[in-house]
DOGUSE-844287 format. One record per residue (C-alpha): x, y, z negated. Coordinates in Angstrom, 1 decimal, padded with zeros to 4 digits. Last residue first. Layout:
+--------+--------+--------+
!     px !     py !     pz !
+--------+--------+--------+
!      X !      Y !      Z !
...
+--------+--------+--------+
//
This chain:
+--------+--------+--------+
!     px !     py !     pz !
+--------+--------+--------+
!  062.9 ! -007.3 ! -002.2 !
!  064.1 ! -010.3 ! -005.2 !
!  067.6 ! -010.4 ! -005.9 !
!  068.0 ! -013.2 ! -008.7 !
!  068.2 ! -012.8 ! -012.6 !
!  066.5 ! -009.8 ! -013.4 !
!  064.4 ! -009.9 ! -010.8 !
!  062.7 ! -012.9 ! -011.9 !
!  061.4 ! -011.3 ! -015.0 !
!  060.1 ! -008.9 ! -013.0 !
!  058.8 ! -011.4 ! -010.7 !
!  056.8 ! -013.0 ! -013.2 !
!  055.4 ! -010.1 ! -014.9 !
!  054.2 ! -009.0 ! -011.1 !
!  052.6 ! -012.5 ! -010.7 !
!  050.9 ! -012.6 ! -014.2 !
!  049.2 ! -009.3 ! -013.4 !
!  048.1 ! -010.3 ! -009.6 !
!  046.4 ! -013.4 ! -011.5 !
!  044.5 ! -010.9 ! -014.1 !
!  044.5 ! -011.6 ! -017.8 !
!  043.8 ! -007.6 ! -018.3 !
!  040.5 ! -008.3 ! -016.8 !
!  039.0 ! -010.4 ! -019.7 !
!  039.0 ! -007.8 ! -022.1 !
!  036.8 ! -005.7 ! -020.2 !
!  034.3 ! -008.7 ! -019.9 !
!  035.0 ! -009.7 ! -023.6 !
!  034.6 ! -005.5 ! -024.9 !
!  031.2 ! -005.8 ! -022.5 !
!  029.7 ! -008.7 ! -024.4 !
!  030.6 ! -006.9 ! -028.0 !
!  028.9 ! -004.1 ! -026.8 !
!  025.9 ! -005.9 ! -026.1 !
!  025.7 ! -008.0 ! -029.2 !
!  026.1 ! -004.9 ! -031.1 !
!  023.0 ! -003.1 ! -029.4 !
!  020.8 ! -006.8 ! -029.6 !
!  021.7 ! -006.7 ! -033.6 !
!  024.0 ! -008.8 ! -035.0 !
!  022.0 ! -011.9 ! -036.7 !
!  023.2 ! -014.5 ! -034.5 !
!  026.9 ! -013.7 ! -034.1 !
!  026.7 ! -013.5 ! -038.1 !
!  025.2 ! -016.7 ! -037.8 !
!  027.5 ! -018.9 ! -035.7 !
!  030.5 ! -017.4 ! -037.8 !
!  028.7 ! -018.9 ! -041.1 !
!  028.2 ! -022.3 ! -039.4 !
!  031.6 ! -022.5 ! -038.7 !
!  033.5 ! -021.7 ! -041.9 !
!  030.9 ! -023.7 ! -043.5 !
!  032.3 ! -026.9 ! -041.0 !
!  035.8 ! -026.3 ! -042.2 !
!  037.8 ! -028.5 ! -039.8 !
!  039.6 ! -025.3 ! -038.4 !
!  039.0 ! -022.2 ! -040.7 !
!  036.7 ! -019.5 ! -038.4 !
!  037.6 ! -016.3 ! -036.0 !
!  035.4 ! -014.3 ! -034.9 !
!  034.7 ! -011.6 ! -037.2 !
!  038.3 ! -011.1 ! -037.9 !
!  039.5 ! -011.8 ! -034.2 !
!  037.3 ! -008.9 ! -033.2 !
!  038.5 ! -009.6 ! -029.7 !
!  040.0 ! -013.3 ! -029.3 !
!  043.8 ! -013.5 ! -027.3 !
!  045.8 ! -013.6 ! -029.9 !
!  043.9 ! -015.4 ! -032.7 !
!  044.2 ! -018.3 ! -030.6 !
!  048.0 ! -018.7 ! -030.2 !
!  048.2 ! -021.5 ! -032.9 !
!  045.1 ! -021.3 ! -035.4 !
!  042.1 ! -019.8 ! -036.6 !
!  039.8 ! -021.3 ! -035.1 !
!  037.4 ! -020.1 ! -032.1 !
!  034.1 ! -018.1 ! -031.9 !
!  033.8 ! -016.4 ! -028.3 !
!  032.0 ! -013.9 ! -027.0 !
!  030.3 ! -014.6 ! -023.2 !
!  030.7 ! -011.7 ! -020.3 !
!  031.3 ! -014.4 ! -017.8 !
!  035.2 ! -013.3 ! -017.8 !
!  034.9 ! -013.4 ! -022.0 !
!  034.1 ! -017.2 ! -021.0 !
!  037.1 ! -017.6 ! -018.8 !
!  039.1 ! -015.6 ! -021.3 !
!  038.4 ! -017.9 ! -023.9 !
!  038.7 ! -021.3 ! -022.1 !
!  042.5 ! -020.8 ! -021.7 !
!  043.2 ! -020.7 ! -024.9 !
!  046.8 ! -020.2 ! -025.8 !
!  049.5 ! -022.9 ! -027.2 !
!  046.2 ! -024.2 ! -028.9 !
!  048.0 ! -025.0 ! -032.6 !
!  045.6 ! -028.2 ! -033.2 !
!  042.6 ! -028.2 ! -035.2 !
!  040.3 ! -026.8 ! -032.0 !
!  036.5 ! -025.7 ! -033.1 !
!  036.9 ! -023.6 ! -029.3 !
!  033.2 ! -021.9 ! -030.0 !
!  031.2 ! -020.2 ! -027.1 !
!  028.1 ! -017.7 ! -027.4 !
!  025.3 ! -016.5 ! -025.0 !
!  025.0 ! -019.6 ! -022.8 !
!  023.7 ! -019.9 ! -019.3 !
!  025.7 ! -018.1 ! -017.3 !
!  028.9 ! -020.3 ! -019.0 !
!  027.2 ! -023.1 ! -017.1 !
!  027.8 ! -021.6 ! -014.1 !
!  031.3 ! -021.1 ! -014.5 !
!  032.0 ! -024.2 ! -015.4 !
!  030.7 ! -025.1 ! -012.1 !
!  034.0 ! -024.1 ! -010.7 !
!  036.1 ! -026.1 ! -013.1 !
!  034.2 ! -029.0 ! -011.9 !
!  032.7 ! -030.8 ! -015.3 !
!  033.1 ! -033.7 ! -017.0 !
!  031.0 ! -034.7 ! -019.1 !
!  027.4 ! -033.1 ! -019.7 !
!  026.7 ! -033.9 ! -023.2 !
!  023.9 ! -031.8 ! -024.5 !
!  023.3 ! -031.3 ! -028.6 !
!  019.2 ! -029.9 ! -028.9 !
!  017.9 ! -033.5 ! -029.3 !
!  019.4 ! -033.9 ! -032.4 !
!  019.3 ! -037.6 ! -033.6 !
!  022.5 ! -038.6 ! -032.5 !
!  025.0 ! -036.2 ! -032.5 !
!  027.6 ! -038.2 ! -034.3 !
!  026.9 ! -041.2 ! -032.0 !
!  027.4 ! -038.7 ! -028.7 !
!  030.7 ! -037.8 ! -030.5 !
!  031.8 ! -040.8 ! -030.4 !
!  030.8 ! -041.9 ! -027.3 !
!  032.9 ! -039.1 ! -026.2 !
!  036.0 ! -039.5 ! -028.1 !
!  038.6 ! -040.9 ! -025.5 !
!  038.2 ! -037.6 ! -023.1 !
!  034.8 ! -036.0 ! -021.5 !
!  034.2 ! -032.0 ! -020.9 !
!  031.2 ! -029.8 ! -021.7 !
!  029.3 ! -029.6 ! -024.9 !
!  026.1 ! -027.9 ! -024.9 !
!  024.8 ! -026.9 ! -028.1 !
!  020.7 ! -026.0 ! -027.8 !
!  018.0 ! -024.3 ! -029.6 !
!  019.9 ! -021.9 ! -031.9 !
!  019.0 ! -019.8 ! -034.7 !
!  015.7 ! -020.8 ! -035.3 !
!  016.3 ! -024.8 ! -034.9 !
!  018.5 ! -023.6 ! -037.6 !
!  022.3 ! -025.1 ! -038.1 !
!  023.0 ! -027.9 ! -040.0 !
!  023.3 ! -030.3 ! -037.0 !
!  025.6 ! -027.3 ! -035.7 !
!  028.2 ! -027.6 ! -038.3 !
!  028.4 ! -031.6 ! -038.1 !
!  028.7 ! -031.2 ! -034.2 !
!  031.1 ! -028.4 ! -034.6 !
!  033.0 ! -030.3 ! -037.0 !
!  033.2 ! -033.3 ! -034.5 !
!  034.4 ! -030.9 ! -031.7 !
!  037.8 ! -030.8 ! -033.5 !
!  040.0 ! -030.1 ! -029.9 !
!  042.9 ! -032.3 ! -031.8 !
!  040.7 ! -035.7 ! -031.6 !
!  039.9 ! -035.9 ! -028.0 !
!  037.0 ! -034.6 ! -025.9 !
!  038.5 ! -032.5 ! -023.1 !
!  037.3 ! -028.6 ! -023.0 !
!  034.1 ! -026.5 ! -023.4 !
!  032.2 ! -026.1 ! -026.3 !
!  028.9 ! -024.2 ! -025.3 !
!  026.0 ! -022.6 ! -027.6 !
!  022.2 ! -020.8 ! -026.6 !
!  021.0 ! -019.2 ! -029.2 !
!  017.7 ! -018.2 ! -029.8 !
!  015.8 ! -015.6 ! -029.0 !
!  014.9 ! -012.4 ! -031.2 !
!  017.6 ! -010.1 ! -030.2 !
!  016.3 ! -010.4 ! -026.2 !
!  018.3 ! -012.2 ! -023.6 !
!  020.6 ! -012.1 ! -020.4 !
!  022.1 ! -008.8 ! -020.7 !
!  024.1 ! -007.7 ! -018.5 !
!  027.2 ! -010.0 ! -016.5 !
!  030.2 ! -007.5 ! -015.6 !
!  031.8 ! -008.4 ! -012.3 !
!  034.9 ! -009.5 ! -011.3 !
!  034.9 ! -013.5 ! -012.1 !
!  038.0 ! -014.0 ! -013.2 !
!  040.7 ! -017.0 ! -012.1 !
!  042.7 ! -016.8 ! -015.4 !
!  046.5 ! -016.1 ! -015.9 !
!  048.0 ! -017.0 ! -018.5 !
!  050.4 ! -014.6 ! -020.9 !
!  053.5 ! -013.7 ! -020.4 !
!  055.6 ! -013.3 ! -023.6 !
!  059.8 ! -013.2 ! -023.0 !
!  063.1 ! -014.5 ! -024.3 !
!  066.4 ! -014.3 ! -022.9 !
!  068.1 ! -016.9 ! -023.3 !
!  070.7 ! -018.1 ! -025.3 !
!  069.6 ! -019.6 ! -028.3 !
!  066.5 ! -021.5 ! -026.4 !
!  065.5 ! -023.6 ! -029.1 !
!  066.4 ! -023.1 ! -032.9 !
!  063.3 ! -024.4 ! -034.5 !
!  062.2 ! -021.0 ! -035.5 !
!  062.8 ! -020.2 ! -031.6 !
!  061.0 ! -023.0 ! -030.8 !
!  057.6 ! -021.8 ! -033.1 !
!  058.0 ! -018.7 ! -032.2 !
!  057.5 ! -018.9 ! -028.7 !
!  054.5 ! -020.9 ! -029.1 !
!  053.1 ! -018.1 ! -031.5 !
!  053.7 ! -015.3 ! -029.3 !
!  051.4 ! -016.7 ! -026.6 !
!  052.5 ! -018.4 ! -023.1 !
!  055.7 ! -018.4 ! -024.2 !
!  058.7 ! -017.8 ! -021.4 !
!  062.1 ! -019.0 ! -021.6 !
!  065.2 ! -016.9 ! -020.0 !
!  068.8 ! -018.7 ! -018.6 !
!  068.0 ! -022.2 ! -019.6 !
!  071.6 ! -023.8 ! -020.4 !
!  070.8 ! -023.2 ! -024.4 !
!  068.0 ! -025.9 ! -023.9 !
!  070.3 ! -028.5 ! -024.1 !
!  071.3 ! -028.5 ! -027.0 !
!  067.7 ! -028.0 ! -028.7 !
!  067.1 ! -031.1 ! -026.4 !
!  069.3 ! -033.2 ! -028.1 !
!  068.8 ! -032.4 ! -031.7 !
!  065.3 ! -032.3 ! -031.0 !
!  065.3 ! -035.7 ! -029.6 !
!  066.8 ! -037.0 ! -033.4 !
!  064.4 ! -035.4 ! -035.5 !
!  061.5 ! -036.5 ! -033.2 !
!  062.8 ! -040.2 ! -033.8 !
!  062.7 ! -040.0 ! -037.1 !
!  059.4 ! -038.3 ! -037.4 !
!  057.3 ! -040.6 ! -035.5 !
!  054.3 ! -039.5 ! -033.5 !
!  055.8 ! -039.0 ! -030.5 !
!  057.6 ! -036.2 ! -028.0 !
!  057.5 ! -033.5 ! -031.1 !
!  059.5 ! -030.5 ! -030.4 !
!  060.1 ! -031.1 ! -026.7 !
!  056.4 ! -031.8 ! -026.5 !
!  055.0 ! -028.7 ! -028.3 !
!  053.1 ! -027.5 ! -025.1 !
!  053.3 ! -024.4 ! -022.2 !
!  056.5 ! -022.9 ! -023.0 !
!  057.6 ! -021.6 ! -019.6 !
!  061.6 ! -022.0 ! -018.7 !
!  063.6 ! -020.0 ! -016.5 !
!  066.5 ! -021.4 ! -015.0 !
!  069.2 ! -020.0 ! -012.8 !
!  070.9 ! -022.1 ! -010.5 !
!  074.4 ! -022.9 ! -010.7 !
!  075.1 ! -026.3 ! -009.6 !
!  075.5 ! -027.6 ! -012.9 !
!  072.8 ! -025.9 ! -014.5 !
!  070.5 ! -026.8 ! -012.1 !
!  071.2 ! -030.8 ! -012.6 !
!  071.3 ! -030.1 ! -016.7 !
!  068.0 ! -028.4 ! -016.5 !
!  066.1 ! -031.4 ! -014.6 !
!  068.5 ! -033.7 ! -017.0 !
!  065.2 ! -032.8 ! -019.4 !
!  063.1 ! -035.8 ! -018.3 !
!  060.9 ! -035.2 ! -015.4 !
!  058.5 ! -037.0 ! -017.1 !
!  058.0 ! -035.1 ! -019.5 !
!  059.0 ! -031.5 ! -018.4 !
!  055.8 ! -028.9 ! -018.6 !
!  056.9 ! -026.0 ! -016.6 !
!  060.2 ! -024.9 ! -015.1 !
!  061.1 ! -022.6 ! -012.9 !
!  064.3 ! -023.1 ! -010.7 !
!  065.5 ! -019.7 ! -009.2 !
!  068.0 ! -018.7 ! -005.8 !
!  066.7 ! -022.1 ! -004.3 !
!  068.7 ! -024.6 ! -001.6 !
!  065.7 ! -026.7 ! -000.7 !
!  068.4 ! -029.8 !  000.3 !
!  070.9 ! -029.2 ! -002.4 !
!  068.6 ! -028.5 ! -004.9 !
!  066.1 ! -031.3 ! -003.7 !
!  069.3 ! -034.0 ! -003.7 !
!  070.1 ! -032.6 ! -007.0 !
!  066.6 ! -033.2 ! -008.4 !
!  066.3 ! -036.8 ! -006.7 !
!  070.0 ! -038.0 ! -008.7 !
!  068.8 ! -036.2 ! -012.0 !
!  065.3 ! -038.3 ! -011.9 !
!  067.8 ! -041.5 ! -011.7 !
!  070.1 ! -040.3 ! -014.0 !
!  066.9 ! -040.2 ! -016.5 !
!  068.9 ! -038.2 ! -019.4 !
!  066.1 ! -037.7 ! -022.1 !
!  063.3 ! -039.3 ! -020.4 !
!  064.8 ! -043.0 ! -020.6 !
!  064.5 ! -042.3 ! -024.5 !
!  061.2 ! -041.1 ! -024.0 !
!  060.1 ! -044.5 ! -022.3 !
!  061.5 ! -046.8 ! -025.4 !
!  059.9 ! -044.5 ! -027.8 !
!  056.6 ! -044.7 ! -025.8 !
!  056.9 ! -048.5 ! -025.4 !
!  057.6 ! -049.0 ! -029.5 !
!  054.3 ! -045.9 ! -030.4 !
!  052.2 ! -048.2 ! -028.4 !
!  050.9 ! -047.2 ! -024.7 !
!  047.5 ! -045.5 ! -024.3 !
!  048.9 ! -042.0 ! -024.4 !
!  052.0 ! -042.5 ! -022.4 !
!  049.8 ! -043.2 ! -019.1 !
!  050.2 ! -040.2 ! -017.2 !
!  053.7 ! -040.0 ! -018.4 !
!  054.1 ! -043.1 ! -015.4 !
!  055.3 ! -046.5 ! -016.8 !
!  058.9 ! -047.7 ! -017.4 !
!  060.5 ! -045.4 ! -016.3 !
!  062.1 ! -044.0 ! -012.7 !
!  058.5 ! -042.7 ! -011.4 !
!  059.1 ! -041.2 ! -007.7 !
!  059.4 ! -037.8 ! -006.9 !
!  056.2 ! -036.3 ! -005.6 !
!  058.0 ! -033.2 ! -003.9 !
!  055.7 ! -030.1 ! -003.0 !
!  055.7 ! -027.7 ! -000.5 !
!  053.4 ! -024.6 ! -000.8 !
!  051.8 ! -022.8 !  001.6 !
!  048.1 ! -024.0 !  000.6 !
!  049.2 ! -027.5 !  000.8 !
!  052.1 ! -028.8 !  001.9 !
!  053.1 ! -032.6 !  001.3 !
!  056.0 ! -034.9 !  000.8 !
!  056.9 ! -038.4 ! -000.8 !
!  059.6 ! -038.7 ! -002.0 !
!  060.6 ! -043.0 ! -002.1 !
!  060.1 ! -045.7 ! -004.3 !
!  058.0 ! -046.4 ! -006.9 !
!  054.8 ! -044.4 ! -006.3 !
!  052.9 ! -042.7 ! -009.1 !
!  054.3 ! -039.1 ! -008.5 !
!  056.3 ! -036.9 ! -010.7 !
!  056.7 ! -033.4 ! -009.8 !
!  058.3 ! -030.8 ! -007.9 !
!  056.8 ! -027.6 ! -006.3 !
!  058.3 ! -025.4 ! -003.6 !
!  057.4 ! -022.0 ! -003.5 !
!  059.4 ! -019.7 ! -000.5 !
!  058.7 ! -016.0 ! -002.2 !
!  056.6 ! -013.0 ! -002.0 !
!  053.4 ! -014.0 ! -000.8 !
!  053.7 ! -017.4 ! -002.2 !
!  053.8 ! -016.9 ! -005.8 !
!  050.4 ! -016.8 ! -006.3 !
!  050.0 ! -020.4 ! -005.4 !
!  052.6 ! -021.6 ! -007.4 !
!  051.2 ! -019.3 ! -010.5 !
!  048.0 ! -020.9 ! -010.0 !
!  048.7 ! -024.2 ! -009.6 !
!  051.1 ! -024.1 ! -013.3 !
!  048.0 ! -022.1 ! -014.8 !
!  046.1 ! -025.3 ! -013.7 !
!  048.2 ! -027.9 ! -014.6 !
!  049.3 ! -026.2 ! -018.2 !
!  044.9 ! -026.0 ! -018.8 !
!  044.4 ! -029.9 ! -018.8 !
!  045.1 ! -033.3 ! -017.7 !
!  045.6 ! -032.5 ! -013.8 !
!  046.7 ! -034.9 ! -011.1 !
!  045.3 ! -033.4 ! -008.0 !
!  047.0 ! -031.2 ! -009.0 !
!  050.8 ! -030.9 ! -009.8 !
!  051.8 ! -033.2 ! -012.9 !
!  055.4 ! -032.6 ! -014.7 !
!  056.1 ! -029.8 ! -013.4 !
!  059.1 ! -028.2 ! -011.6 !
!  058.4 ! -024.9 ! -009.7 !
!  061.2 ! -024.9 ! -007.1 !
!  062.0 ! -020.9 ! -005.4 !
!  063.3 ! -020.1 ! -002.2 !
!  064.0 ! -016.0 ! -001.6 !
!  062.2 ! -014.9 !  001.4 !
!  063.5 ! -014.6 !  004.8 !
+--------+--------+--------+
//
């Protein structure tokens, strides 16, 4: 019989807001060849679990006990988010369903993932009844739940406290670990870098264009303020017809029409919205470089190694855990919101010769393989191991 495990998350596809869903899915999934994977989350019913399996896993929609669902907290007013993040600290009533799970599901590990929501009595209930936790640091939410400073002081002092009954915490890049353990989080765990895992594709795409052509660009990823496409749009407007013919921009979010308004008047600036995660991977044939022009601290970068994967280089900023994961990060990395910055990045790619470009696509590809799914399992279970008995 294999050892039971609950993956707590916040959202569990088909709700999915970005790349913590996915990498949560993945890992769940992955998991299920060597232990029992049970996956709780927050649904959008009142009352009532509600149960499913899919793909061998179980998973537990608890219900919402706040005032609206976390879905929701970025359209609500700073007041109502307060109010609901307050509920999240100690939500008795989102303690009450976990310890009924525990007691019913009966798992040697709880994992946890992205916690808002879930509220952080999810680590006090385990903690209790003597389950060990491990933690993965996938966001900056239990430093900064809103955008009010007062406020965010006082949560932290709560959740640094209680954050010292997780038994081992994970970053998804050195930089996101850091960050907590500079802010005192996590003092007695043990601590631990494992980076995501990304669905490759397995074989090495060649050459796709002569030295003399002209680019073809992507940006890939939701369309809200902290992913900084607006200073790729400015930055592109300024570049050459000669150096590139076309800028696609995949994804939608709040600043679309936005954006669309900024790139009026350039015919080469495509807006697809949004976009299948599996016909991302076409587009990506299609284009010969990618920038992430993101002005917040990018816990990782998901959309890197899926483009190094395609054999596509990537520009990005020079910021949170990005650095980390781009190749030649001194050639390819730009100042976030500085448009120059960006331009001049675009056309040193540009005017490398068709030999460097080549190399450069094969370093991505080879690059990309050591971010492979059976990787991030065995890390994970290594780590488990050294809590729980795992054959």
């Amino acid at each position: 019989m294999k050892p039971s495990i609950i993956i707590a998350s916040s959202l569990y596809e088909p709700m999915v807001v970005g790349g913590a869903e996915i990498s949560t899915k993945i890992l769940a999934e992955s998991l299920c060849k060597y232990l029992d994977v049970h996956v709780v989350t927050v649904g959008l019913q009142k009352n009532g679990i509600e149960f499913e399996e899919v793909n061998g896993i179980k998973i537990y929609r608890i219900p919402c006990h706040n005032i609206f669902h976390y879905i929701d907290k970025k359209d609500k007013r700073t007041f109502e988010k307060i109010v609901w993040q307050t509920i999240d600290i100690f939500n008795p009533e989102i303690k009450k369903e976990i310890i009924k799970l525990i007691k019913e599901i009966k798992p040697q590990i709880m994992h946890t993932q992205n916690m808002s929501g879930l509220s952080l009595s999810v680590w006090k209930a385990a903690s209790d009844l003597k389950i060990p936790i491990v933690h993965t640091l996938r966001d900056y939410t239990l430093l900064k739940p809103v955008r009010f400073n007062s406020y965010s002081k006082i949560y932290r002092s709560v959740a640094r406290k209680i954050s010292s009954r997780v038994n081992a915490v994970i970053g998804i890049s050195e930089f996101i670990l850091d960050k907590y353990v500079n802010h005192k989080y996590f003092n007695n765990s043990s601590k631990f870098i494992v980076y995501n895992a990304v669905e490759l594709n397995k074989k090495f795409i060649g050459t796709k264009k002569n030295n003399d052509s002209t680019l073809v660009i992507g940006c890939i990823g939701q369309l809200e303020d902290n992913k900084g496409v607006e200073f790729l749009v400015k930055a592109f407007k300024d570049i050459p017809h000669t150096v590139s013919n076309k800028l696609v921009i995949v994804g939608s979010g709040s600043r679309k029409q936005e954006l669309e308004n900024l790139a009026a008047g350039d015919n080469r600036i495509e807006f697809t919205g949004h976009v299948k995660s599996v016909d991302v991977y076409k587009l990506l044939e299609q284009f010969d470089l990618v920038v992430v022009p993101s002005i917040w601290e990018e816990p990782f970068g998901r959309v890197i190694i899926e483009s190094y994967s395609m054999s596509v280089p990537v520009i990005g900023s020079d910021i949170g855990g990005i650095p980390e994961v781009i190749i030649k990060n001194e050639d390819f990395l730009f100042k976030p919101r500085d448009i120059d910055s960006i331009k001049k990045s675009i056309n040193n790619y540009f005017e490398m010769s068709q030999i460097e470009r080549e190399s450069i696509r094969q370093a991505c590809y080879i690059h990309s393989q050591t971010f492979t799914i059976q990787k991030n399992v065995n890390e994970h279970l290594n780590l488990y191991r050294s809590l729980i008995t795992i054959t």
